[in-house]
C-alpha positions, 0 to 999 in steps of 0.5 A: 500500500505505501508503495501505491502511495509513493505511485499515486504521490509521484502520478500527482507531482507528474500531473503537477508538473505536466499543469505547470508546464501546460499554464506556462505554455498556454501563456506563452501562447497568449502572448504570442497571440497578442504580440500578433494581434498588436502586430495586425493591428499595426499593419492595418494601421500602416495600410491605412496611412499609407493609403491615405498619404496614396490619396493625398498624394493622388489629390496632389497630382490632380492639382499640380496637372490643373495648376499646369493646364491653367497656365496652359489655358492662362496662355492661350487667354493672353494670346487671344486678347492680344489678337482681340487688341489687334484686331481691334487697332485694325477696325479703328484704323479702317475706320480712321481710313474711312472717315479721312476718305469720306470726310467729317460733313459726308458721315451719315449714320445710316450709311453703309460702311465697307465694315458691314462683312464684320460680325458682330461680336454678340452673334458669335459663340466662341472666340474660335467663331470670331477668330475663324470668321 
């Protein structure tokens, strides 16, 4: 009996142990999930940053490329009110022509001028219109 005793007694303080040893395991295993969780959990949060810096990013682009066609049409603004200037210069000097031609006393308002092939700027709808009448 004593020697079932010693048996039973060493059966209990292996079972101890082999509890031990399973408690430490299973913390360690805890930690190492966790250690897991907060490495997911840190990834998540870089791809998020990462895909907020892309969409800014992004934004940035489409702003540098509509800055740049601004300029780009700021341009072709200057170059058309440059052509409008000259034009401009050249209908007042027709019109200096005609009336030096036609003399101050001959101006009657209804008279036809040799202008009258020049639209009217109200009846076009682009500046293309005016330029390639």
């Amino acid at each position: 009996m004593v020697k079932n005793s010693k048996q039973t007694t060493q059966n209990i303080d292996k079972i101890k142990n082999s509890t031990r040893e399973f408690d430490i395991l299973f913390q360690e295993i805890i930690k190492i999930t966790q250690s897991i969780e907060e490495c997911s959990k840190k990834v998540n949060d870089l791809d998020k940053n990462l895909t907020e810096k892309l969409v800014l990013k992004n934004r940035n682009d489409v702003f540098l490329f509509e800055q740049r066609e601004m300029k780009s049409l700021h341009g072709e603004e200057e170059k058309y009110q440059g052509k409008i200037k000259d034009l401009k210069a050249q209908i007042r000097d027709i019109q200096l022509k005609e009336t030096i031609a036609n003399g101050p006393e001959k101006k009657n308002p209804t008279q036809v001028s040799s202008l009258k092939d020049i639209k009217p700027i109200q009846s076009l709808n682009t500046l293309d219109d005016f330029f390639n009448s």
